[in-house]
C-alpha positions, 0 to 999 in steps of 0.5 A: 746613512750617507747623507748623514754622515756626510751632510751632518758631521763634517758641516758641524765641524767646519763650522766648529772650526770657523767660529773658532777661529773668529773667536780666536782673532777677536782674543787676539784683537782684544789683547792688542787693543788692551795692550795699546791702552796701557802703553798710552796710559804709561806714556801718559803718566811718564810724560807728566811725572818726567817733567819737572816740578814745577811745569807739571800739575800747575792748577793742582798746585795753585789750589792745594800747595804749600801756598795754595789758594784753599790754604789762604784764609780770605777768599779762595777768589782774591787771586782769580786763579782757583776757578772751580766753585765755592762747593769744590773749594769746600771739597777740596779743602781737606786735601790741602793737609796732604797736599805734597802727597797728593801732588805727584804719583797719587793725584796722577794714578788716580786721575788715571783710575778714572779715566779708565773707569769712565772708559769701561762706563763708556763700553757698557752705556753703547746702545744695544743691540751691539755685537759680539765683536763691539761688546769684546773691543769698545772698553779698550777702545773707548779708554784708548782714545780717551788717553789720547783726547785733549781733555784727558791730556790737559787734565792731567798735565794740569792736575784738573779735576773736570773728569769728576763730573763727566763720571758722576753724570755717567754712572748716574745714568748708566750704573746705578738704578735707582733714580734717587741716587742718579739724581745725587750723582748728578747734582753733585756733579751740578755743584763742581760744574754748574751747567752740568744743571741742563741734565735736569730738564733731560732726565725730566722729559725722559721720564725720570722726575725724581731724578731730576728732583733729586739733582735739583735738590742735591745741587741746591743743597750742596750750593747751600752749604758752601754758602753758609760755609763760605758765605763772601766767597760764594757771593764772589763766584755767583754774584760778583763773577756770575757764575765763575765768568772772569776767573782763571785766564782771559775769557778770551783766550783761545783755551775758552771754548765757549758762545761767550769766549768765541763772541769776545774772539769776534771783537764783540764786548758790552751789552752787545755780547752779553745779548748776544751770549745769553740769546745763542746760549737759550737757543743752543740749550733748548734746542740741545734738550730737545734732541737729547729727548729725542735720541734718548726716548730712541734707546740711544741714552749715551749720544743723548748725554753726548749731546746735552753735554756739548750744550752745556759746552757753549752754554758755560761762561768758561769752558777750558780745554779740559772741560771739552770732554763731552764732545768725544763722546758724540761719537757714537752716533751714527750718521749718513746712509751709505755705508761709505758716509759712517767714518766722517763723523766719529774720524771728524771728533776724534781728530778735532778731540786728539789733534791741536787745531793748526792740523785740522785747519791750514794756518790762514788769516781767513781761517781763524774764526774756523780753526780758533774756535774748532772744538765749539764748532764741533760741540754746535754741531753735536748740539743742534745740527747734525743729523744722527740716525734713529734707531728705526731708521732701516739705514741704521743697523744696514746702510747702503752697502759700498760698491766694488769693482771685479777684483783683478788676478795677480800674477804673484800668490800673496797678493794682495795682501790685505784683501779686504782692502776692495776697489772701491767704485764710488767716490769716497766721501769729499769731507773725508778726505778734505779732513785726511788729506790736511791732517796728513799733509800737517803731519808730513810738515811737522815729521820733516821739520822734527828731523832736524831736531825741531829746527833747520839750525839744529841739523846744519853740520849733519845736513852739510856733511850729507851734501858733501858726500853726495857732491862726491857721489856726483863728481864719481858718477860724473852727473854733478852738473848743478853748478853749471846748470845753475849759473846757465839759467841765471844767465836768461831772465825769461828761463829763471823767471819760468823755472822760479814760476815753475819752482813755486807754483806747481808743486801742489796744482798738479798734483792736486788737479789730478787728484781732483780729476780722479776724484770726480772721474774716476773714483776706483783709479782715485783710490789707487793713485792717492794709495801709492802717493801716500805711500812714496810720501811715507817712504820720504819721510823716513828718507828726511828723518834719516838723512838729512841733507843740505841743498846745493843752495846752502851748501857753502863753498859750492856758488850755488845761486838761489834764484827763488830766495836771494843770496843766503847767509848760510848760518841764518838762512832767508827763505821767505814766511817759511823760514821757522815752520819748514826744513830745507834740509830735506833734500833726499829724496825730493818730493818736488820730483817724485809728486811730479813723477807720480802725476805723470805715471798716472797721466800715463797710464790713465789718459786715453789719448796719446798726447794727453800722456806725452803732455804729462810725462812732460810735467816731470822732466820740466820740474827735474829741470827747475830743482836743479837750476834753481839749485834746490836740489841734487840730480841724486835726489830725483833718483831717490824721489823716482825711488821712493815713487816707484816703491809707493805704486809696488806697495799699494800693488802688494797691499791692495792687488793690481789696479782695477779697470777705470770703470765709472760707476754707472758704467759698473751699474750697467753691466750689473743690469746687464748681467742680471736681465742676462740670467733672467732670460736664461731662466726663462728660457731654462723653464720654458 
């Protein structure tokens, strides 16, 4: 009775209590999820609906106003401005009697019904099996990240109507049952967007013949009757523009993410191009094919519409952004072994799909095949190269766990606060954090210069105000030695040119030397010193947004002299290719300082040797120096950079607990194999 009662009710009813409570976090989860979709819905039909007339819905306008294209009685191609084929022009002709309706609240909420729709056929199309936790959170997810997708934006920013056919391909495949009927849908979505053809040859060598009939027949059917409705039109589009090439804007626009709008970016024209088009676009379509069979015989039908979609991107004459929407849905699938390696591909698409590419890519001339044609890239890779998991993959459902350091007592109860957030001792993965490093490091420029009002100009008054106060400050603390430490150093050629030198150059190769070092070295201290400079870089930001400040420089009045950048003129300020793209009244805190800081605490207290610290503490007072004789900054402002650091390491410190030892990995390996072979012997010995 004891063993009953103890081993059977209390067991039952903590384990009762614990999948209560999971069950409770994942409602709570849920709701966030779903309200965070709703907020970005609002925010999205607000945006559009708050601009103007005649800035919002342009393509809707162009096609069904009041002067629109479908109104006209030549052809809908005289203008080149209607894109879509001769059967959506025969479509959308009945709309034009309700055009002012339809412009507005209910083109947009319908728009946005769709999106939503496509969403929840996203969360119901995952391959299976997936987990509770999937099944409940994938539907708020998947419309979340489509609200954010440049497509979706796009499309409704322009009153598009691409979402149609990436909807009519999804239920066919994942909604209806019948293959008749999926085959319609499809065909239908064929005939607004004709690439859409290369579902055929999928459903074909997947099994379902009738339905690939069935979308053949239905886009001939569809096509047909536009012909014999529209007959010079339909001649214009298939024959005369091959397919629609040469309507809308130029085909070499940057918006014209395609093989044939990339080959034009590249210089190429003529038959050359035309070649060269037709051969890349045969091979990325049989290849796309190919892999789509693949992964759809696997069970994984939905990356294999992912896939056979993204063909048709670089297969399309024109492939505008709003087009772009097959490349989200590539996420899905699963790539690398280890378990660190599954974040790179899905944070790798869904960065590409929600950010412009000037984020994801510096803004270098020698960047500019790389970040002009992004998107196609991505949808290349999707297409023929990247190497997703099979499902009878063992890696597949189980990676390679990721390894942890021994967790390290803290001397204060709560902390950390986030314990999951682990030591982790392998090296995360390079392409990761190359992407998050860039994407962050574009967000802090455009953060610092939106705290002016998008301008230096826009923020001057403020900005000078702020700098009078702390020259008060300064005087009242008497520590306002920039003026003498200026006209000092400008005195000896050989000491401005250094502190310039320094000015310059160091700012980003220490910092970015030391990462790297931790990187290669010392991964588990890596992770704990990008940790706390992200944080003190967060912490600047707001201090920039805040209180914007005027630099000793371009405060009038004071004779500063800026040796890096010349004599200025302090309504027209010249510093160099910068001058647009950066805010020089972010003075406080400086980040100048406080990265040099952060490089010499963590020199500090990882180097082993003595000098090797001496050396770094260094870096620190030489750069104070150079933000003040060159007169970009006030001695105050490296008290709020030392500020903003010393609060960057205590939150990483509160979030993710004390700093783990410097372990390398294979030293962590050896002491696990040196305890396992310990409890093997006194195992032996116990049995002896």
């Amino acid at each position: 009775m004891a063993n009953v009662e103890h081993s059977g009710g209390p067991a039952k009813a903590f384990g009762a209590t614990a999948v209560g409570t999971v069950r409770g976090r994942l409602r709570v989860a849920r709701l966030g999820l779903w309200l965070v979709a709703a907020v970005l819905a609002v925010r999205q039909v607000a945006v559009v609906l708050s601009t103007p007339r005649g800035e919002r819905l342009t393509d809707l306008e162009t096609w069904v106003g009041p002067n629109g294209v479908l109104h006209v009685k030549g052809s809908l191609y005289d203008s080149t401005r209607f894109t879509g084929t001769p059967f959506g022009g025969l479509v959308l002709k009945p709309l034009t009697r309700a055009a002012e309706q339809a412009l507005g609240w209910g083109w947009t909420f319908g728009t946005l019904l769709l999106v939503v729709a496509l969403g929840l056929v996203v969360a119901r199309a995952l391959p299976q099996p997936v987990s509770r936790r999937t099944s409940l959170l994938a539907a708020p997810v998947a419309i979340s990240l489509l609200m954010l997708s440049l497509p979706v934006r796009n499309t409704l920013w322009l009153g598009q109507t691409s979402i149609i056919p990436v909807l009519l391909v999804l239920v066919g495949c994942f909604v209806w049952r019948g293959e008749r009927t999926s085959g319609l849908l499809i065909g239908l979505a064929a005939a607004l967007q004709p690439t859409v053809l290369l579902f055929a040859p999928l459903l074909w060598f997947t099994g379902r013949k009738r339905a690939a009939l069935s979308t053949g027949v239905t886009f001939a059917a569809s096509t047909a009757l536009a012909w014999a409705a529209m007959p010079h039109d339909s001649y214009t589009y298939w024959v005369h523009h091959m397919a629609g090439t040469g309507l809308g804007g130029p085909a070499d626009d940057l918006a014209n993410q395609s093989l044939h709008g990339a080959l034009l970016r590249l210089g190429l024209t003529g038959p050359l191009e035309i070649g060269l088009f037709f051969t890349l676009g045969a091979a990325v379509a049989v290849l796309g094919v190919r892999r789509a069979v693949h992964y759809a015989r696997d069970g994984q039908l939905l990356l294999a519409v992912a896939i056979t979609g993204c063909a048709a991107i670089a297969v399309s004459p024109t492939t505008w952004q709003h087009q772009l929407l097959w490349v989200l849905l590539a996420v899905v699938g699963r790539v690398g072994k280890r378990a660190s390696d599954r974040y790179v591909w899905p944070v790798a698409v869904v960065l590409v799909m929600t950010l412009p590419a000037k984020m994801m890519l510096p803004n270098m001339a020698a960047m500019d095949p790389l970040r002009d044609n992004v998107v196609l890239l991505a949808a290349l890779a999707a297409a023929t190269v990247v190497p997703f998991l099979s499902r009878t993959s063992p890696y597949y459902r189980t990676p390679i766990p990721t390894e942890y350091a021994a967790p390290v007592p803290a001397r204060l109860k709560h902390v950390p606060l986030i314990p999951f957030l682990r030591r982790v001792l392998t090296r995360p993965n390079l392409l990761l954090e190359l992407l998050l490093i860039r994407v962050t490091y574009a967000a802090y420029q455009k953060v610092r210069l939106a705290a002016t009002g998008g301008s230096n100009e826009a923020g001057r008054a403020r900005a000078e105000h702020h700098g009078h106060q702390i020259l008060d400050l300064e005087r009242f603390l008497h520590i306002d030695i920039e003026h003498w430490v200026n006209h000092a150093v400008v005195k000896v050629d050989w000491l401005r040119g250094f502190f310039d030198f320094y000015y310059e150059s160091f700012h980003f190769v220490v910092p970015l030397s030391v990462m790297a070092v931790l990187y290669w070295r010392r991964p588990v201290d890596y992770r704990w010193a990008r940790s706390a400079l992200g944080f003190a870089t967060l912490l600047a930001l707001v201090g920039f947004w805040l209180y914007p400040l005027a630099p000793p420089r371009l405060l009038p009045g004071l004779g500063i002299i800026d040796t890096v950048h010349g004599v200025q003129d302090f309504s027209k300020p010249d510093y160099g290719t910068l001058t647009a793209l950066t805010n020089q009244y972010a003075a406080m805190p400086s980040l100048h300082f406080g990265w040099s800081l952060w490089c010499g605490v963590v020199i500090a207290v990882i180097a082993p040797r003595w000098w090797m610290k001496a050396l770094g503490l260094l870096h620190p007072f030489f750069t104070v120096s150079a933000i003040v004789a060159t007169g970009n900054h006030w001695v105050l402002d490296a008290v709020g950079g030392a500020v903003v650091v010393g609060a960057g390491f205590g939150l990483a410190y509160v979030f993710q607990g004390p700093r783990a030892r410097g372990v390398t990995v294979a030293e962590a390996r050896e002491g696990r194999r040196s305890a396992s072979a310990e409890g093997a012997y006194v195992g032996a010995e116990g049995a002896d």
